[in-house]
C-alpha positions in Angstrom: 94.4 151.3 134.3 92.3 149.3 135.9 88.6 149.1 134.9 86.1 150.3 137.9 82.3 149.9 137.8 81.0 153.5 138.3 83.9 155.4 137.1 85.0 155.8 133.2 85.6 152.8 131.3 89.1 152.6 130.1 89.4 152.0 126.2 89.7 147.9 125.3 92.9 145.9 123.9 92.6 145.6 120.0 95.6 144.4 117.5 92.9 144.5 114.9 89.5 145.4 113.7 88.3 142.2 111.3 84.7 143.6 110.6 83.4 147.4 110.7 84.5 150.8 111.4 87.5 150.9 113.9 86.3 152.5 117.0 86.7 152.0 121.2 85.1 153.2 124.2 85.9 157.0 124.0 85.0 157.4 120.9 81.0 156.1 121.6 79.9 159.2 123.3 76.2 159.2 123.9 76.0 155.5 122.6 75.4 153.1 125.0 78.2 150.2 124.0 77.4 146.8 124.7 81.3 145.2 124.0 80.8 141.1 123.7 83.9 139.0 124.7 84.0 135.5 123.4 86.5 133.3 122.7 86.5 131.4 118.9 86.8 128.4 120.1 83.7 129.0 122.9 80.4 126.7 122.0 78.7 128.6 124.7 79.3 132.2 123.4 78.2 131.0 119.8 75.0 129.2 121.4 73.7 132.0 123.7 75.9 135.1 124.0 76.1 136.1 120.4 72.5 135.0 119.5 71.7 137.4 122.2 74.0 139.8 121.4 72.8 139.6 117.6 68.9 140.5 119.3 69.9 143.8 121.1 72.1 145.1 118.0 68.8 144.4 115.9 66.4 145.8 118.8 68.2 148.7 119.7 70.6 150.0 116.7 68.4 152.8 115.9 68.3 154.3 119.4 71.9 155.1 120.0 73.3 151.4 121.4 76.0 150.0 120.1 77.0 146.4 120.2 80.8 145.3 119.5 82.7 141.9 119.2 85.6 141.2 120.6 87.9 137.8 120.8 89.7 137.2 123.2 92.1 133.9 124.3 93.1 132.9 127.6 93.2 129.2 126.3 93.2 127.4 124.2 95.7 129.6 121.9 96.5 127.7 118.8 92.5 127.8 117.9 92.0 131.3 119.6 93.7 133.1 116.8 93.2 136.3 114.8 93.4 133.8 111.6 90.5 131.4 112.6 88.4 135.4 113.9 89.3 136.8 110.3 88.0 132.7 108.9 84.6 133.2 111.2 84.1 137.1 110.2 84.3 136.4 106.2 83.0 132.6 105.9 81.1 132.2 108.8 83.2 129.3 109.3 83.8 127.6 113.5 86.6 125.8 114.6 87.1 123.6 117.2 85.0 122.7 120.2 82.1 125.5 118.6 82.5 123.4 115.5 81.5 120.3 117.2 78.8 121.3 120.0 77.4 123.4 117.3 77.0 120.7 115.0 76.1 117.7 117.4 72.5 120.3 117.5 72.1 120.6 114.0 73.2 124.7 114.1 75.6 124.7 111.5 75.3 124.7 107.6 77.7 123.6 104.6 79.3 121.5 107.2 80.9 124.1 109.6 79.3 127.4 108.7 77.2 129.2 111.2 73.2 129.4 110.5 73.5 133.2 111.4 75.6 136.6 110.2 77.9 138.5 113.4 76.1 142.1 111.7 77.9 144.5 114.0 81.5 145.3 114.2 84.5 142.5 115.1 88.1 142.8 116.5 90.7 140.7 118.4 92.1 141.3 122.3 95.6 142.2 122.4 97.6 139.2 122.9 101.4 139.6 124.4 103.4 137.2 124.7 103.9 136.2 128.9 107.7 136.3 130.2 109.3 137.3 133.2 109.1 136.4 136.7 105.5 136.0 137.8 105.2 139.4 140.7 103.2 138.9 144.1 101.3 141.9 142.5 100.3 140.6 139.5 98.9 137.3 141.8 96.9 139.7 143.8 95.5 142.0 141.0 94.2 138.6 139.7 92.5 137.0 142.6 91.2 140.1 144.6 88.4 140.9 141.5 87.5 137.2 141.5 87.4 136.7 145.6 87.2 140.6 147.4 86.9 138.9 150.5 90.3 136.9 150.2 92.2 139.4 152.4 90.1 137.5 155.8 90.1 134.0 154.9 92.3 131.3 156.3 95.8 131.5 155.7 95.7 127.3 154.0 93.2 128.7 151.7 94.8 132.0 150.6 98.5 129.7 150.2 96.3 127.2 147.9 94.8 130.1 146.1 98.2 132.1 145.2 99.6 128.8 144.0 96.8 127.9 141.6 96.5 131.1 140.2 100.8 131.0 140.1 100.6 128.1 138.2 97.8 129.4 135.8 99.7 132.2 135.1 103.0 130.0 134.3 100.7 127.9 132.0 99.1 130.8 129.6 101.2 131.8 126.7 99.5 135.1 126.0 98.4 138.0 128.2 95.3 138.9 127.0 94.8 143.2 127.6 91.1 143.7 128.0 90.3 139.9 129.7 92.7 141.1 132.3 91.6 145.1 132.3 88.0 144.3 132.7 89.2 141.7 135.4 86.5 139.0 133.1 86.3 135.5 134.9 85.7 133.5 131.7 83.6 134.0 127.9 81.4 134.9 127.1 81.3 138.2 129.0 79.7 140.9 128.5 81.0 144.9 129.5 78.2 147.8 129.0 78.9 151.6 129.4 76.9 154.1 129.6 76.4 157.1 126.9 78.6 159.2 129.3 81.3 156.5 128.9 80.7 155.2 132.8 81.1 151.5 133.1 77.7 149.7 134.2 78.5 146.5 134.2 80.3 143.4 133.5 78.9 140.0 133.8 80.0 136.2 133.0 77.9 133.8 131.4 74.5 133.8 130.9 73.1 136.8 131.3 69.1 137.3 130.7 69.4 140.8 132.4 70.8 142.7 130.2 68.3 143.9 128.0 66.6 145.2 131.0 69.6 147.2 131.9 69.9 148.6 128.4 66.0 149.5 128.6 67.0 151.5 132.0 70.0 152.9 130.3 68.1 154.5 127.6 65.5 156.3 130.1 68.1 157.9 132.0 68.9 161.5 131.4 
């Protein structure tokens, strides 16, 4: 199932919960869940999105919002493991290219800890192994979330699209269950639902707004 903005959120992938209570989508009713995707080896998602992810789980925790982590890999999979999650969740220990941008600012302690505690729950995406033939379908269900108008663009374009995205999808070892259900463009990304388990939003990157769409979450009947 795929996930649709407006309509019920489907439950995320998880193999396994490394921090806090197991729990998923359906099981949050009347929270607000604010899910955070980032990938371990992801200096921007321990630079930005977790900091800010870390405010609205201190902000809000005591007026029904929930904020999860989950990691995620769709590169980069020998540092994008469960292992080096489980490392970060009991040491506070980075890897990697987080490791290395988070140093070059002076963000980490001991070496390679982080200056901060993840405080709400943890868990990894579920990874399966890639095989098979790679279907005209699966190209599609790819590239229509990422370009919606590809169906009325030249037919040179569309050909160079379907054979980068072919050859992306020959290249990733792992078929991550939630980065492709939630149709996510990158990390870090963020997926909010509502408390009557609707799907609000998803967004890539940076994103300053959310707060604001928590605030108008919260007033809403």
């Amino acid at each position: 199932m795929k996930a649709i903005i407006g309509e019920k959120a489907p439950n995320f992938g998880v193999s396994e919960w490394v921090q806090g209570a197991p729990t998923n989508f359906d099981q949050e009713k009347d929270h607000i869940v604010l899910l955070e995707v980032f990938q371990v080896n992801c200096p921007g998602c321990f630079m930005n999105a977790i900091p800010e992810a870390i405010n609205i789980y201190n902000k809000y925790k005591d007026e029904g919002v929930r904020v999860l982590g989950l990691a995620t890999a769709f590169e980069d999979f020998d540092k994008n493991t469960l292992d080096n999650l489980k490392m970060l969740a009991e040491t506070g220990e980075v890897i990697g290219e987080t490791k290395d941008a988070l140093s070059q600012y002076g963000q980490l302690q001991e070496g390679n800890k982080l200056s901060f505690k993840i405080p709400f729950p943890l868990a990894m995406d579920n990874l399966t192994k890639t095989s098979g033939e790679i279907s005209q379908e699966k190209i599609m269900e790819f590239i229509y979330p990422q370009i919606p108008e590809f169906d009325s663009q030249p037919d040179e374009y569309k050909n160079q699209i379907i054979e980068k995205v072919k050859s992306y999808m020959k290249s990733k070892e792992y078929s991550a269950e939630t980065f492709e259900k939630f149709a996510l463009q990158g990390t870090p990304s963020m997926i909010l639902v509502d408390r009557k388990g609707i799907l609000r939003d998803v967004s890539f990157g940076q994103s300053g707004h959310v707060d604001a769409m928590i605030q108008k979450l919260l007033n809403e009947d």
